[in-house]
C-alpha positions in Angstrom: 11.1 -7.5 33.4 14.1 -9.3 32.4 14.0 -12.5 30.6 16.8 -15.2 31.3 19.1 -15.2 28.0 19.5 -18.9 26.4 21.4 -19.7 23.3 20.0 -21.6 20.1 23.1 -22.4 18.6 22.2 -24.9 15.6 18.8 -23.4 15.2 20.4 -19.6 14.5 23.4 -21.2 12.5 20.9 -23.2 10.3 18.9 -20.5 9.0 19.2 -19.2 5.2 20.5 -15.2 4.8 17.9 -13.2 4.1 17.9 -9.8 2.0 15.4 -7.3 1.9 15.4 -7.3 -1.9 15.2 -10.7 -2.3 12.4 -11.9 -4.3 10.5 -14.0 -2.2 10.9 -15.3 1.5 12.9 -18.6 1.7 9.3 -19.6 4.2 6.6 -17.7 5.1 6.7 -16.8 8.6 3.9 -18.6 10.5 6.0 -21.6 8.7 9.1 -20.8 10.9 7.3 -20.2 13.9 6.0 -23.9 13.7 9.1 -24.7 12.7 11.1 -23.4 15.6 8.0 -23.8 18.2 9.9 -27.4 19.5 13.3 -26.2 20.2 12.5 -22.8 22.3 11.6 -22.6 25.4 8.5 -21.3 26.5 9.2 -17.7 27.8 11.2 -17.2 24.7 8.6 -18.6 22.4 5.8 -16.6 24.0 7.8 -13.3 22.7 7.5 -15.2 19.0 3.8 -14.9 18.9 3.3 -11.7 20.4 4.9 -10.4 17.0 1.9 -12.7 15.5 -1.0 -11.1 17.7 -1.8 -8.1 15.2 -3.4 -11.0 12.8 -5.5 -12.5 15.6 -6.2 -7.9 16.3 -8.1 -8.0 12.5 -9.9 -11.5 13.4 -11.1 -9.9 16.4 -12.6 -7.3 14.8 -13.9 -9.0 12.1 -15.6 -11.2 14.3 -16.9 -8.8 16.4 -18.4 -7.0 13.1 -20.0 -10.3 12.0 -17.3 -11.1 9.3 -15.6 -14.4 10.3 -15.6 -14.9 6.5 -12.2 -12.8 6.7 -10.9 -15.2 9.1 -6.6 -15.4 9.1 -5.5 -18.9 10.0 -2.0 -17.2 10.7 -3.1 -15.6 14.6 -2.2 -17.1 17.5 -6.2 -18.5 18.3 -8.0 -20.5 16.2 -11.4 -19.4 15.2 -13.5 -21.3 17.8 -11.1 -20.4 20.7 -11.9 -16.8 19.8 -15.7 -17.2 19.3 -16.1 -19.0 23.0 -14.1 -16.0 24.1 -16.9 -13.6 22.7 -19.5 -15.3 24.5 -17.0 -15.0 28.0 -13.9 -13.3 28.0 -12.0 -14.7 30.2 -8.3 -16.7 28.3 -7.9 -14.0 25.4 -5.3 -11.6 26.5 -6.2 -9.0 28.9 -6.1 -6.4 26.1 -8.1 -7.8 24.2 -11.0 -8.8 26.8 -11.0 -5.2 28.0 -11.7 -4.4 24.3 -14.3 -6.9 23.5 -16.4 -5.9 26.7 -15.7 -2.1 25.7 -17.1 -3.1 21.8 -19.9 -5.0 23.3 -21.3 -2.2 25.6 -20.3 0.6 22.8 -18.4 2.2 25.6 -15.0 3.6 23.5 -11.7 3.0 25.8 -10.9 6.0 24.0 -12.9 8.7 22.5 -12.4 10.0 19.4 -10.5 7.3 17.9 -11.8 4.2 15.7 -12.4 0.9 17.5 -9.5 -0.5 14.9 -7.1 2.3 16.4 -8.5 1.5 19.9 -7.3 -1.7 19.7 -4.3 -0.9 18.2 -3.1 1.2 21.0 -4.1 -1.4 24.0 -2.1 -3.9 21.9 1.1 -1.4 22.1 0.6 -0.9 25.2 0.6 -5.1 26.1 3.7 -5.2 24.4 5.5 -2.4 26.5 4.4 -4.0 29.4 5.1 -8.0 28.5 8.7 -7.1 27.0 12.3 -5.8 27.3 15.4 -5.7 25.4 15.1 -6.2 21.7 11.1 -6.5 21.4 10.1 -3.7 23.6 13.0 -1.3 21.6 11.5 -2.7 18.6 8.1 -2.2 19.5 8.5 1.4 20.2 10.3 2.1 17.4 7.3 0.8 15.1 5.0 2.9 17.0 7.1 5.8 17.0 7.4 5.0 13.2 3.6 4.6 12.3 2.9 8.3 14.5 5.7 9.8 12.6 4.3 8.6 8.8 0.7 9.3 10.1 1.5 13.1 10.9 3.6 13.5 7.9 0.2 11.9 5.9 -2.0 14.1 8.0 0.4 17.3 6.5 0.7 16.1 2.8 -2.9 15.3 2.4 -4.3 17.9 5.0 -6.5 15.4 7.2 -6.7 16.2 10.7 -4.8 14.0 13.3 -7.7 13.5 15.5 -8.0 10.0 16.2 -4.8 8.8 14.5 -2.0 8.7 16.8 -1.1 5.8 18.9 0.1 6.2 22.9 0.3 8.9 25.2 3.9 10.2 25.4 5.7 13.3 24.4 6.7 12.8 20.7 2.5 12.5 19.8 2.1 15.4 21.8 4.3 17.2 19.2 3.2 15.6 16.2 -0.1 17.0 17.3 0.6 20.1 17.6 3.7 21.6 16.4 4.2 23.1 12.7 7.8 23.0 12.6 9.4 21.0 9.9 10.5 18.3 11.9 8.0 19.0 14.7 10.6 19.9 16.9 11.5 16.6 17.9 14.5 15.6 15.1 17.1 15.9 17.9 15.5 13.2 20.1 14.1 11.4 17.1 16.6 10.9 14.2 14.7 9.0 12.2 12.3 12.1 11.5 15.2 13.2 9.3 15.4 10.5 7.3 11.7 10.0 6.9 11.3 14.0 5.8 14.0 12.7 3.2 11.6 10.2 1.7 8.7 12.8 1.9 10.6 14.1 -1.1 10.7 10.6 -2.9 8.2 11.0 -6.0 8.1 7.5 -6.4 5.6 6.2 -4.1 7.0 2.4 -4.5 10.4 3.4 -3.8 9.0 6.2 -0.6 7.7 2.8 0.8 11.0 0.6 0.2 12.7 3.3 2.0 10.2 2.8 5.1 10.9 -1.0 5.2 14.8 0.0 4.7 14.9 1.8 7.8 12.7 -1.2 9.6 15.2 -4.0 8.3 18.5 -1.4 9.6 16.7 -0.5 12.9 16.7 -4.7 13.2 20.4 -5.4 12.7 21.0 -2.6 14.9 19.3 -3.6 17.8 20.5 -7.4 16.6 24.4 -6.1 16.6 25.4 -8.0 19.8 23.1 -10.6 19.7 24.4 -14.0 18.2 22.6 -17.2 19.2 19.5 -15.5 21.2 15.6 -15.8 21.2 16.7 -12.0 20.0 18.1 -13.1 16.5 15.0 -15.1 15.9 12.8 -12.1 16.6 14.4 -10.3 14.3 14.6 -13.1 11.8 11.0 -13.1 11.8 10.0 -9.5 11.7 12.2 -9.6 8.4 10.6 -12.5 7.0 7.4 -10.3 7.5 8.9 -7.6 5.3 10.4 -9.8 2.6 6.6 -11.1 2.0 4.6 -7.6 2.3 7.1 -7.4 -0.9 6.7 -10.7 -2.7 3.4 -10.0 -4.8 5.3 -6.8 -6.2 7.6 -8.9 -8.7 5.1 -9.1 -11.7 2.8 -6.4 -13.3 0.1 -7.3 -11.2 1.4 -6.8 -7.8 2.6 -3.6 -8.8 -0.9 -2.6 -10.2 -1.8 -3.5 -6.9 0.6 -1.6 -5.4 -0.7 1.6 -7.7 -4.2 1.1 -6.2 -3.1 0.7 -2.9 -1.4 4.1 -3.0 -4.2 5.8 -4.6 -6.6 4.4 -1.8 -4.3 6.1 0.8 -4.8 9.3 -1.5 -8.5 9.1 -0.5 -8.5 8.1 3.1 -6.1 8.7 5.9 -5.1 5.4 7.0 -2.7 3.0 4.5 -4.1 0.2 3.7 -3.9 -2.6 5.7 -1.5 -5.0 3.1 1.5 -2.9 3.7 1.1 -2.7 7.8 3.4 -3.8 9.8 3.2 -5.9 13.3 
């Protein structure tokens, strides 16, 4: 579907640079989507908090597990919204219905694969389906990102794959199964290169850096030809998102933190949730 294209001159012009090694975010982001939530119109604002929806994912699933203590007031649905939904699905998107009935009846919409990933892949596949231009090239990008790391995980730590890839298309069908280097797929998929490149980074601070570098370029790329757009803001957001995952790091602390983090994903196959993206 394509969405009409309308300009947001003073609200694009008014924003503060951002760099990804600055030390903190100028606002967190659920502060500039409230912020900018008056001036967009609602098609384009609707894009805004589909970027938001993987915090309102983890409060599903927390609820659904009986653990509303770990509640994020960031989603897009307030606690209560969510908790009449449980009781009758029927205003939550459709993704997330056709999950909650699937949970509820311990019927798996895929087997195999944890409820989390379950969920994960239905939300993908919303996306896809409720975007174009910028957000739907971004969204598969992050996907084809998060298969990519997860094989190259799966091949440094030697867990199996089963379960762990996202979407049906023919780059997980070769991450699955192929032992080349690049798992055949480097001419289609460039970034492969550059993220065997980081395999070899020792440093597992600066690896992950690397990861959010390619993120914040894949951005201004898509972004080059976009001025005044709902576009720009989507991007603006999605790096607001990065320049926080990196804000506890500036003391010894957060990079203690860090250090555990890493040595958790030494012992289980999927990183921990603080550095996901989406």
């Amino acid at each position: 579907m394509m969405l009409e294209r309308r300009a947001y001159y003073y609200l694009v012009a008014g924003l503060p640079e951002l760099v990804l090694e600055q030390a903190k975010p100028p606002f967190p982001a659920e502060v500039f989507r409230e912020d900018i939530r008056p001036n967009l119109h609602p098609d384009d604002f609707r894009q805004i908090d589909l970027l938001f929806l993987p915090i309102d994912n983890r409060n599903l699933l927390a609820l659904l597990a009986k653990k509303s203590e770990d509640w994020d007031e960031r989603g897009v649905f307030p606690l209560e919204f969510m908790e009449a939904d449980l009781r009758e699905p029927e205003h939550l998107p459709a993704y997330m219905r056709e999950f909650i009935t699937a949970y509820q009846q311990d019927t798996p919409l895929v087997a195999g694969m944890s409820w989390e990933n379950q969920l994960t892949q239905r939300y993908y596949d919303h996306l896809l389906s409720h975007s174009d231009g910028f957000l739907h090239d971004w969204v598969s990008f992050e996907r084809d990102l998060r298969n990519i790391l997860a094989a190259l995980s799966a091949r440094r730590f030697g867990y199996s794959l089963e379960g762990q890839l996202i979407g049906d298309y023919p780059l997980v069908d070769h991450l699955r199964s192929s032992h080349s280097r690049d798992f055949g797929m480097a001419g289609e998929y460039p970034i492969i290169e550059r993220l065997l490149q980081l395999e070899d980074e020792d440093n597992a601070l600066d690896r992950e850096m690397g990861i959010d570098r390619l993120r914040w370029q894949y951005i201004d790329e898509l972004n080059t030809f976009n001025y005044f757009t709902v576009e720009v803001l989507l991007g603006y957001l999605l790096k607001l998102q990065i320049i926080a995952r990196w804000s506890p790091l500036d003391n010894v602390q957060g990079r203690e933190s860090f250090e555990r983090l890493v040595h958790e994903l030494e012992h289980s196959f999927e990183f921990p949730n603080e550095f996901a993206t989406l």
